[in-house]
C-alpha positions as CSV (number, residue, x, y, z in Angstrom):
1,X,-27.3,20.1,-130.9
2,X,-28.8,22.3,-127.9
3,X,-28.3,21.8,-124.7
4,X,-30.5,22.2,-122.0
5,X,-29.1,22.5,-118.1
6,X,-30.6,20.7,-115.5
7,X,-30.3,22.9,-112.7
8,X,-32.0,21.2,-109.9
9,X,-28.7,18.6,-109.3
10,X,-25.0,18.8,-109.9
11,X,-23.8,18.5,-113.3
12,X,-23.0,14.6,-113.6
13,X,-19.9,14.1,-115.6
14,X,-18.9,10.5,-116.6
15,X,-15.7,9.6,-118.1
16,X,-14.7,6.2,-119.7
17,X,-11.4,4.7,-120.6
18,X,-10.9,1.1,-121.7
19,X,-6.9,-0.3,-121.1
20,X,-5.1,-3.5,-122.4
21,X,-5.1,-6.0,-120.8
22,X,-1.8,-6.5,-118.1
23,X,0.9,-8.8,-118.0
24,X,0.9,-9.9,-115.3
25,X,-2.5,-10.8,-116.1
26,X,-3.5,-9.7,-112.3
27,X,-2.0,-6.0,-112.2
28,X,-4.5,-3.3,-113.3
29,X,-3.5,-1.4,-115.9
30,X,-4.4,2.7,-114.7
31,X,-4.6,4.9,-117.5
32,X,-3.6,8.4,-116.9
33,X,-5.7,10.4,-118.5
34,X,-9.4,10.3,-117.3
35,X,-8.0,11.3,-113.4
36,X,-5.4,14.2,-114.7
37,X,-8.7,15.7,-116.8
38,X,-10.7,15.4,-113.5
39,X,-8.4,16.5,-111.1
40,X,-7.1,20.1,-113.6
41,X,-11.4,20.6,-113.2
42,X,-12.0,20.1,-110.2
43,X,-8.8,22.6,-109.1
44,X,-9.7,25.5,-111.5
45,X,-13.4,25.0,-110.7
46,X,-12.5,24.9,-106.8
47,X,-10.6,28.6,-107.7
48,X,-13.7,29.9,-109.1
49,X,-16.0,28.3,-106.1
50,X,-18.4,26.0,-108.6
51,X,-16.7,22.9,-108.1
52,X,-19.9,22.0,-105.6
53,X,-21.3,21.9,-108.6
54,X,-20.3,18.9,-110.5
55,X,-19.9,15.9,-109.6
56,X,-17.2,13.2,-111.6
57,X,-17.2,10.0,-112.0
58,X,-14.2,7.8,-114.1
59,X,-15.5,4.1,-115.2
60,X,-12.2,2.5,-116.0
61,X,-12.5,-1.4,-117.7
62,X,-10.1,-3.7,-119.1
63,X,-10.4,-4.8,-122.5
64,X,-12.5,-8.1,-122.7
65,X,-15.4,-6.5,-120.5
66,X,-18.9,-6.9,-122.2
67,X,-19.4,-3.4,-124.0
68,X,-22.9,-3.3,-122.9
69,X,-22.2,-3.9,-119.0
70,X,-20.1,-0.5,-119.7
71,X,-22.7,1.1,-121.3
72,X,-25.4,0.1,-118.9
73,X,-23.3,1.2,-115.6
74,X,-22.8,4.7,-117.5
75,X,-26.4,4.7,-118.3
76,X,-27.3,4.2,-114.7
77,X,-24.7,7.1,-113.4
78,X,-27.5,9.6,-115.6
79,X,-24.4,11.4,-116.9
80,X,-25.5,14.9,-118.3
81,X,-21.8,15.1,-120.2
82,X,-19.8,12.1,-121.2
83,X,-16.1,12.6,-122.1
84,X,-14.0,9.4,-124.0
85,X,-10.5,9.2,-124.0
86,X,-9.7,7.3,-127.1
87,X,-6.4,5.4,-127.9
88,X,-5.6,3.4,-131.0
89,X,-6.5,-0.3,-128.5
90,X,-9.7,1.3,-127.3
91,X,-11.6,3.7,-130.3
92,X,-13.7,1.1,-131.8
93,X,-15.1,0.1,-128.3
94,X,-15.5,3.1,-127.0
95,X,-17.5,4.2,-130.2
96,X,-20.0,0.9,-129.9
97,X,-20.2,2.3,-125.8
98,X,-21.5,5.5,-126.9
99,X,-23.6,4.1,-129.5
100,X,-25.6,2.3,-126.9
101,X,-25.3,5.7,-124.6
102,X,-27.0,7.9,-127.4
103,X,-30.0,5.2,-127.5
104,X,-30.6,5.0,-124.1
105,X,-29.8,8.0,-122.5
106,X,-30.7,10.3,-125.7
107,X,-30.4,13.8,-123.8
108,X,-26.4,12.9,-122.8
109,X,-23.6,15.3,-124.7
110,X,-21.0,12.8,-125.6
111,X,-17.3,14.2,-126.3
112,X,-14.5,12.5,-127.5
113,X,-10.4,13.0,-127.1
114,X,-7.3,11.7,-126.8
115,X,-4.2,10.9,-129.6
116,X,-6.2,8.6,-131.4
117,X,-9.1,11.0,-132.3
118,X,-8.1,14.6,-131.8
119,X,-5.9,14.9,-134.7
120,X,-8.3,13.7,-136.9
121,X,-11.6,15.3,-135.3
122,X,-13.5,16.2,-138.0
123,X,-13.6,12.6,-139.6
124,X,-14.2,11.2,-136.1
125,X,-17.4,13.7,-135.5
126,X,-18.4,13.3,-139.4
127,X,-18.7,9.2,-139.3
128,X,-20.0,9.1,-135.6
129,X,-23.0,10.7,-135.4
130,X,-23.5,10.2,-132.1
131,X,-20.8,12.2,-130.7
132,X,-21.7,15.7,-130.1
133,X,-18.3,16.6,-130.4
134,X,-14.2,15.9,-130.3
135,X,-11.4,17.8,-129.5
136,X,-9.0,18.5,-132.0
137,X,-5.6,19.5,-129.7
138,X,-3.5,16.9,-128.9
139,X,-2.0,19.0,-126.1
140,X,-2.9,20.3,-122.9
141,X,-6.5,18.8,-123.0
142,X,-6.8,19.4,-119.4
143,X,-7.5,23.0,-120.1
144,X,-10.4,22.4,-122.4
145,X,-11.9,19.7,-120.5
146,X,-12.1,22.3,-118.0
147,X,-13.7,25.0,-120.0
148,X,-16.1,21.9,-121.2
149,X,-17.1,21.3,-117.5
150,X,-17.5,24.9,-116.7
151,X,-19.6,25.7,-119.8
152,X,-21.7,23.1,-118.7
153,X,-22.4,23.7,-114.6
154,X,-23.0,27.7,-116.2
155,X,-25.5,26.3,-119.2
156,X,-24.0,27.6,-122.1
157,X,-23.2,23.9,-123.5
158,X,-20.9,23.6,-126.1
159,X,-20.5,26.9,-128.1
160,X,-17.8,28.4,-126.1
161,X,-15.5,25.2,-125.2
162,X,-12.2,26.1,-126.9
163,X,-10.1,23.2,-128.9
164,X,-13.6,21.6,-129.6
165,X,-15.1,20.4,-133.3
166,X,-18.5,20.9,-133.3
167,X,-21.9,20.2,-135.2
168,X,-24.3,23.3,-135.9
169,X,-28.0,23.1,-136.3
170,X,-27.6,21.7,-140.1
171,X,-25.4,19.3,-139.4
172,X,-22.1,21.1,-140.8
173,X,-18.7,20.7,-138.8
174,X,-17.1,23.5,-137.2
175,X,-14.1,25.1,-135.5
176,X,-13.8,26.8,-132.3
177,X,-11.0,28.6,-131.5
178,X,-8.2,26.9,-129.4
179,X,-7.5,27.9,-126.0
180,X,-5.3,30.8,-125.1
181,X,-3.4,29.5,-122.5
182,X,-1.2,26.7,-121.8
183,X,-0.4,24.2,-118.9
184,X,2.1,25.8,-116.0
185,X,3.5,22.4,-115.4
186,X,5.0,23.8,-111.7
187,X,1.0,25.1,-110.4
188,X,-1.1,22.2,-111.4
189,X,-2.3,19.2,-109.0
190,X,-1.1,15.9,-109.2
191,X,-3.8,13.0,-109.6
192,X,-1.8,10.8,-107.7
193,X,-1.0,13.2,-104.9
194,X,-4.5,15.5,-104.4
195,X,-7.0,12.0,-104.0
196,X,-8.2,11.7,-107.2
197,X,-6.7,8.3,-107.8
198,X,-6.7,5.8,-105.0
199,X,-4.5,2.8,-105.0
200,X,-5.5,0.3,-103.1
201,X,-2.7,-1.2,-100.9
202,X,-1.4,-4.7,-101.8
203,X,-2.8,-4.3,-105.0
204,X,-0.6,-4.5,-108.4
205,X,-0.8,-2.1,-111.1
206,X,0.7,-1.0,-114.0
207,X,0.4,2.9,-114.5
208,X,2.1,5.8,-115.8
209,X,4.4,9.0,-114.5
210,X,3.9,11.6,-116.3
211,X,7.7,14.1,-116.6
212,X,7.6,15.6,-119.8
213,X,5.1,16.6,-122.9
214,X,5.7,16.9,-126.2
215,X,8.4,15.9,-128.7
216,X,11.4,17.5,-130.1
217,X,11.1,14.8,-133.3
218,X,9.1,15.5,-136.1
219,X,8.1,11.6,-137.2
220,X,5.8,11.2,-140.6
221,X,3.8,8.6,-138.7
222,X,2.8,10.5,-135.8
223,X,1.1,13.8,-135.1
224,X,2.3,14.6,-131.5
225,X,5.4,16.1,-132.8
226,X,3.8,18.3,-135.4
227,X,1.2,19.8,-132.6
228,X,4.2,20.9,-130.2
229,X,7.8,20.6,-131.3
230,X,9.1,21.2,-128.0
231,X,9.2,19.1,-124.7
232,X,7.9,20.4,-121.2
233,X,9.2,19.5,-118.1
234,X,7.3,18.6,-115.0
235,X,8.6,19.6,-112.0
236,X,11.1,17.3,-110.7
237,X,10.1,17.8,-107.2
238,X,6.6,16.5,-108.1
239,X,7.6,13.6,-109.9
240,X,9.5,12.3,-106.7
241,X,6.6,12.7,-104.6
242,X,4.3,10.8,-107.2
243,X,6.7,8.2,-107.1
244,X,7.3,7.9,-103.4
245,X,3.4,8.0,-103.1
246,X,2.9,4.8,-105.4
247,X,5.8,2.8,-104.0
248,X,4.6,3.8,-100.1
Protein backbone atom coordinates (compact mmCIF):
# COMPACT_ATOMS: atom_id res chain seq x y z
CA UNK A 1 0.00 0.00 0.00
CA UNK A 2 1.52 3.63 -0.69
CA UNK A 3 1.50 6.21 1.34
CA UNK A 4 0.97 9.60 0.74
CA UNK A 5 2.17 12.43 3.51
CA UNK A 6 0.08 15.12 4.34
CA UNK A 7 2.36 17.84 4.92
CA UNK A 8 0.27 20.75 5.58
CA UNK A 9 -0.53 19.43 9.49
CA UNK A 10 1.28 17.34 12.09
CA UNK A 11 1.34 13.75 11.51
CA UNK A 12 -1.75 12.50 13.69
CA UNK A 13 -0.88 9.24 15.39
CA UNK A 14 -3.76 7.39 17.30
CA UNK A 15 -3.12 4.50 19.44
CA UNK A 16 -5.84 2.12 20.88
CA UNK A 17 -5.75 -0.43 23.73
CA UNK A 18 -8.80 -2.22 25.15
CA UNK A 19 -8.16 -3.63 29.11
CA UNK A 20 -10.25 -6.04 31.29
CA UNK A 21 -12.44 -5.06 33.08
CA UNK A 22 -11.17 -4.18 37.15
CA UNK A 23 -11.94 -5.67 40.30
CA UNK A 24 -12.76 -3.47 42.02
CA UNK A 25 -15.18 -2.83 39.41
CA UNK A 26 -14.38 1.16 39.92
CA UNK A 27 -10.39 1.20 39.44
CA UNK A 28 -9.20 1.72 35.91
CA UNK A 29 -7.23 -0.70 34.61
CA UNK A 30 -3.92 1.39 32.76
CA UNK A 31 -2.27 -0.59 30.39
CA UNK A 32 1.34 0.08 29.90
CA UNK A 33 2.11 -0.11 26.67
CA UNK A 34 0.31 2.52 24.34
CA UNK A 35 2.12 5.49 26.87
CA UNK A 36 5.78 3.71 26.96
CA UNK A 37 5.49 3.54 22.76
CA UNK A 38 4.58 7.32 22.95
CA UNK A 39 6.70 8.57 25.33
CA UNK A 40 10.37 6.43 23.64
CA UNK A 41 8.84 8.70 20.29
CA UNK A 42 8.33 11.55 21.45
CA UNK A 43 12.15 11.48 23.34
CA UNK A 44 14.04 10.29 20.28
CA UNK A 45 12.02 12.54 18.04
CA UNK A 46 12.60 15.58 20.57
CA UNK A 47 16.74 14.54 20.04
CA UNK A 48 16.32 14.82 16.46
CA UNK A 49 14.06 18.21 16.71
CA UNK A 50 10.77 16.73 14.67
CA UNK A 51 8.84 15.88 17.58
CA UNK A 52 6.70 19.41 16.59
CA UNK A 53 5.79 17.37 14.17
CA UNK A 54 3.51 14.78 15.38
CA UNK A 55 1.04 14.90 17.39
CA UNK A 56 -0.29 11.44 19.70
CA UNK A 57 -3.09 10.61 20.97
CA UNK A 58 -3.80 7.06 23.21
CA UNK A 59 -7.74 6.07 23.28
CA UNK A 60 -7.74 3.72 26.16
CA UNK A 61 -11.46 1.63 26.85
CA UNK A 62 -12.48 -1.00 29.06
CA UNK A 63 -13.79 -4.08 27.67
CA UNK A 64 -17.70 -3.81 27.35
CA UNK A 65 -17.50 -0.32 25.49
CA UNK A 66 -19.51 -0.41 22.12
CA UNK A 67 -16.83 -1.22 19.40
CA UNK A 68 -18.22 1.32 17.22
CA UNK A 69 -18.22 4.35 19.75
CA UNK A 70 -14.21 3.38 19.60
CA UNK A 71 -14.10 3.39 16.18
CA UNK A 72 -16.09 6.54 15.65
CA UNK A 73 -13.98 8.70 18.34
CA UNK A 74 -10.70 7.37 16.29
CA UNK A 75 -12.35 8.23 13.18
CA UNK A 76 -13.04 11.69 14.33
CA UNK A 77 -9.24 12.24 15.71
CA UNK A 78 -8.41 11.86 11.51
CA UNK A 79 -5.42 9.68 12.49
CA UNK A 80 -2.98 9.41 9.48
CA UNK A 81 -1.15 6.19 11.36
CA UNK A 82 -3.01 3.91 13.73
CA UNK A 83 -0.92 1.64 15.96
CA UNK A 84 -2.97 -1.47 18.13
CA UNK A 85 -1.57 -3.10 20.92
CA UNK A 86 -3.04 -6.45 20.89
CA UNK A 87 -3.26 -8.95 23.86
CA UNK A 88 -4.91 -12.33 23.95
CA UNK A 89 -8.46 -10.35 25.98
CA UNK A 90 -8.34 -7.67 23.37
CA UNK A 91 -7.33 -9.03 19.55
CA UNK A 92 -10.72 -9.92 18.32
CA UNK A 93 -11.99 -6.32 19.27
CA UNK A 94 -9.47 -4.50 18.24
CA UNK A 95 -9.59 -6.30 14.71
CA UNK A 96 -13.62 -5.45 14.41
CA UNK A 97 -12.18 -1.49 15.48
CA UNK A 98 -9.96 -1.39 12.65
CA UNK A 99 -12.39 -2.96 10.38
CA UNK A 100 -14.76 -0.08 10.80
CA UNK A 101 -11.43 2.39 10.63
CA UNK A 102 -10.41 0.99 7.07
CA UNK A 103 -14.20 1.69 5.88
CA UNK A 104 -14.45 4.97 7.12
CA UNK A 105 -11.36 6.55 7.15
CA UNK A 106 -9.89 4.47 3.99
CA UNK A 107 -6.51 6.56 3.65
CA UNK A 108 -5.44 5.55 7.53
CA UNK A 109 -2.10 3.07 7.77
CA UNK A 110 -3.17 0.68 10.47
CA UNK A 111 -0.37 -1.33 12.44
CA UNK A 112 -0.66 -3.87 14.79
CA UNK A 113 1.70 -5.19 17.88
CA UNK A 114 1.94 -6.54 20.98
CA UNK A 115 2.51 -10.54 22.40
CA UNK A 116 -0.56 -11.55 21.03
CA UNK A 117 0.16 -10.67 17.34
CA UNK A 118 3.87 -10.10 16.81
CA UNK A 119 4.98 -13.62 17.08
CA UNK A 120 2.64 -14.71 14.73
CA UNK A 121 2.60 -11.54 12.19
CA UNK A 122 2.42 -13.00 9.03
CA UNK A 123 -0.92 -14.97 9.73
CA UNK A 124 -2.27 -11.85 11.57
CA UNK A 125 -1.44 -9.53 8.28
CA UNK A 126 -2.51 -12.55 5.95
CA UNK A 127 -6.22 -12.98 7.49
CA UNK A 128 -6.74 -9.13 8.21
CA UNK A 129 -6.66 -7.45 5.28
CA UNK A 130 -7.13 -4.37 6.65
CA UNK A 131 -4.00 -4.04 8.53
CA UNK A 132 -1.27 -2.52 6.57
CA UNK A 133 1.08 -4.12 8.72
CA UNK A 134 2.34 -5.94 12.26
CA UNK A 135 5.38 -6.18 13.96
CA UNK A 136 6.90 -9.26 14.32
CA UNK A 137 9.43 -8.61 17.60
CA UNK A 138 8.18 -9.21 20.75
CA UNK A 139 10.89 -7.09 22.29
CA UNK A 140 11.85 -3.70 22.53
CA UNK A 141 8.91 -2.45 20.32
CA UNK A 142 9.51 1.03 21.55
CA UNK A 143 12.29 1.33 19.11
CA UNK A 144 10.31 0.46 16.03
CA UNK A 145 7.33 2.38 16.90
CA UNK A 146 9.74 5.04 16.76
CA UNK A 147 11.31 4.38 13.48
CA UNK A 148 7.37 3.92 12.37
CA UNK A 149 6.57 7.49 13.57
CA UNK A 150 9.70 9.02 12.05
CA UNK A 151 9.30 7.27 8.69
CA UNK A 152 6.05 8.82 8.65
CA UNK A 153 6.51 12.77 9.77
CA UNK A 154 9.68 12.34 6.83
CA UNK A 155 7.08 10.54 4.13
CA UNK A 156 8.77 7.47 3.41
CA UNK A 157 5.76 5.32 4.96
CA UNK A 158 6.43 1.95 5.69
CA UNK A 159 9.33 0.54 3.67
CA UNK A 160 12.04 1.41 5.97
CA UNK A 161 10.35 0.61 9.58
CA UNK A 162 12.49 -2.21 10.99
CA UNK A 163 10.74 -5.37 12.93
CA UNK A 164 7.71 -4.65 10.51
CA UNK A 165 5.72 -7.45 8.22
CA UNK A 166 4.56 -5.88 5.35
CA UNK A 167 2.34 -6.17 2.09
CA UNK A 168 3.96 -5.32 -1.37
CA UNK A 169 2.04 -4.05 -4.38
CA UNK A 170 0.69 -7.80 -5.19
CA UNK A 171 -0.39 -8.55 -2.16
CA UNK A 172 2.67 -10.86 -1.02
CA UNK A 173 4.01 -10.72 2.67
CA UNK A 174 7.28 -9.49 3.51
CA UNK A 175 10.23 -9.12 5.91
CA UNK A 176 12.12 -6.12 6.94
CA UNK A 177 15.00 -6.33 8.70
CA UNK A 178 14.86 -6.00 12.51
CA UNK A 179 16.32 -3.11 14.20
CA UNK A 180 19.91 -2.88 15.13
CA UNK A 181 19.80 -1.57 18.39
CA UNK A 182 18.34 -2.37 21.62
CA UNK A 183 16.72 -0.52 24.61
CA UNK A 184 19.45 1.12 27.23
CA UNK A 185 17.12 0.57 30.01
CA UNK A 186 19.25 3.37 32.27
CA UNK A 187 18.65 6.48 29.29
CA UNK A 188 15.13 6.00 28.39
CA UNK A 189 12.04 8.13 29.91
CA UNK A 190 9.61 6.96 32.14
CA UNK A 191 5.82 7.32 31.16
CA UNK A 192 4.92 7.75 34.50
CA UNK A 193 7.53 10.27 35.41
CA UNK A 194 7.98 12.63 31.88
CA UNK A 195 3.86 13.47 31.66
CA UNK A 196 2.75 11.14 29.37
CA UNK A 197 0.41 9.44 31.74
CA UNK A 198 -1.60 11.51 34.05
CA UNK A 199 -3.28 9.99 37.12
CA UNK A 200 -5.81 11.81 38.25
CA UNK A 201 -5.75 12.29 42.09
CA UNK A 202 -8.37 10.33 44.21
CA UNK A 203 -8.79 8.19 41.50
CA UNK A 204 -8.15 4.13 41.69
CA UNK A 205 -6.35 2.29 39.28
CA UNK A 206 -4.89 -0.78 38.62
CA UNK A 207 -1.56 -0.52 36.43
CA UNK A 208 1.72 -1.88 35.90
CA UNK A 209 5.70 -1.22 36.88
CA UNK A 210 7.61 -2.14 34.58
CA UNK A 211 11.58 -3.77 36.33
CA UNK A 212 12.67 -6.26 34.04
CA UNK A 213 12.14 -7.74 30.29
CA UNK A 214 12.52 -10.90 29.15
CA UNK A 215 12.68 -14.48 30.48
CA UNK A 216 15.45 -16.76 31.47
CA UNK A 217 12.65 -19.86 30.92
CA UNK A 218 12.19 -21.35 27.73
CA UNK A 219 8.24 -22.50 28.12
CA UNK A 220 6.63 -24.62 24.97
CA UNK A 221 3.49 -22.42 25.49
CA UNK A 222 4.95 -19.12 25.19
CA UNK A 223 7.09 -17.23 22.76
CA UNK A 224 8.64 -14.44 25.02
CA UNK A 225 11.23 -16.74 26.20
CA UNK A 226 12.32 -17.98 22.80
CA UNK A 227 12.68 -14.08 21.44
CA UNK A 228 15.13 -13.13 24.40
CA UNK A 229 16.44 -15.73 26.82
CA UNK A 230 17.75 -13.23 29.04
CA UNK A 231 16.16 -10.70 31.54
CA UNK A 232 16.96 -6.86 31.61
CA UNK A 233 16.94 -4.81 34.45
CA UNK A 234 15.53 -1.41 34.80
CA UNK A 235 17.19 0.88 36.76
CA UNK A 236 16.32 0.55 40.31
CA UNK A 237 16.58 4.12 40.95
CA UNK A 238 13.76 4.70 38.32
CA UNK A 239 11.53 2.18 39.51
CA UNK A 240 11.44 4.00 43.06
CA UNK A 241 10.59 7.19 41.59
CA UNK A 242 7.73 5.51 39.47
CA UNK A 243 6.47 4.15 42.51
CA UNK A 244 6.78 7.15 44.81
CA UNK A 245 5.09 9.16 41.82
CA UNK A 246 1.80 6.77 41.74
CA UNK A 247 1.52 6.40 45.55
CA UNK A 248 2.10 10.56 46.02
Amino acid sequence: MGYLRNFSHPLRVALLTITPTSRPPDAEVLSLAPYALQSYAQWRLGQEGIQDSVIFRVFHYVEGVSLERIAEEINAFLPDLFVLSAYVWNLLELLHVARLIRVWHPGVVIVMGGPQASPIAEDVLRENFYLDAVAYSVVDGEIVFFHLVKSFITGVGLKEVPGLVCRDEMGGLYRLAPPNEILDFYSIPSPYLDGTIVLEPGKKYRLSIETSRGCAFDCAYCFWGKEERKVRFFALERILAELDSVFS
